[in-house]
C-alpha positions as CSV (number, residue, x, y, z in Angstrom):
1,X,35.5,-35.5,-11.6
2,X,35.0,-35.2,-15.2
3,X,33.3,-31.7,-14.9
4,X,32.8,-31.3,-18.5
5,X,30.3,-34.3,-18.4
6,X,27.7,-32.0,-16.6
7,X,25.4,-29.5,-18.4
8,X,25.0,-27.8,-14.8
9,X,27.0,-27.5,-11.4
10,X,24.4,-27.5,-8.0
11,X,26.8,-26.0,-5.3
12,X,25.2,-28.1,-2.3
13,X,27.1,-27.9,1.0
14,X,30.0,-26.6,1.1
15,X,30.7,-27.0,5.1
16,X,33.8,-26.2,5.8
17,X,34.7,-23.5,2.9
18,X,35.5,-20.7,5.6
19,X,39.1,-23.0,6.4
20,X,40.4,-21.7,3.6
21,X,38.1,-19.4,1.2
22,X,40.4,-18.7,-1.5
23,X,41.4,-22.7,-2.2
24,X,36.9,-22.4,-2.5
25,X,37.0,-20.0,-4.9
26,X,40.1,-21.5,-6.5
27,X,38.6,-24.8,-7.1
28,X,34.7,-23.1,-7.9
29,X,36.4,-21.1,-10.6
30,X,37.9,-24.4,-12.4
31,X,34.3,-26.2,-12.0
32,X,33.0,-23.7,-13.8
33,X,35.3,-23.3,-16.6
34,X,35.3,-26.9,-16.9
35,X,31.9,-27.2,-16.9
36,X,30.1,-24.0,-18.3
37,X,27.7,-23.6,-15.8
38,X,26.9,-23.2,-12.5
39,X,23.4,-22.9,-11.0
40,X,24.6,-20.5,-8.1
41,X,27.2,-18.2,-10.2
42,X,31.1,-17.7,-9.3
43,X,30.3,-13.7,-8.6
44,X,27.4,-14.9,-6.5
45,X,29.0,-17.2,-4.2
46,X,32.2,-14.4,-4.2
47,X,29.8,-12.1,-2.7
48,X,28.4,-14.6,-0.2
49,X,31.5,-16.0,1.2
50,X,32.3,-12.9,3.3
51,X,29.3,-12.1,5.3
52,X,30.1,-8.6,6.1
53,X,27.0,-8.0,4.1
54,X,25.1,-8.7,6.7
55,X,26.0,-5.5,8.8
56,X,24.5,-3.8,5.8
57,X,21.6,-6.0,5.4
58,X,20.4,-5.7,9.1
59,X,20.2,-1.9,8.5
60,X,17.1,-2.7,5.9
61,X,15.5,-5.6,7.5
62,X,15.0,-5.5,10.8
63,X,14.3,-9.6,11.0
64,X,17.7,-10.2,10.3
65,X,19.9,-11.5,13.5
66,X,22.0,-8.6,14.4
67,X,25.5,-9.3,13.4
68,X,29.2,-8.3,15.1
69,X,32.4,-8.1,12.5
70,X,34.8,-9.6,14.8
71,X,38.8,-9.7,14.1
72,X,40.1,-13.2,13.6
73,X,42.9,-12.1,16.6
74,X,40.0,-11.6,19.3
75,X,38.2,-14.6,18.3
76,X,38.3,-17.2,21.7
77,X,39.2,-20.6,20.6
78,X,35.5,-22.3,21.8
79,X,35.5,-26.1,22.2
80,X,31.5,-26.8,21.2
């Protein structure tokens, strides 16, 4: 993709980011260099992508879904 053809970058759905974060941020970093301009902003989707902010979040609003922090190393292997 010629990024530099685009006045603005709409980060849409990225699905499967979480399989490996840093290769996400790798390649959002180069869109925006390339392109100057992202609508959702590298810093902004860096503070997204871990979701430990939830655990804070829940402790002001109570309608958010109470959240866990789980280690990777007790996570079961679930076949959905």
């Amino acid at each position: 993709v010629s990024w530099e053809a685009f006045d603005l970058v709409f980060l849409r759905s990225p699905w499967d980011y979480y399989l490996s974060p840093e290769l996400f941020l790798a390649r959002l970093r180069e869109i925006s260099n390339r392109c100057g301009r992202l609508i959702h902003s590298e810093s902004l989707v860096e503070a997204n992508i871990n979701k430990r902010y939830l655990t804070q979040l829940g402790s002001y609003q109570e309608w958010v879904i109470p959240t866990e922090i789980v280690p990777a190393k007790d996570v079961v292997n679930m076949d959905w």
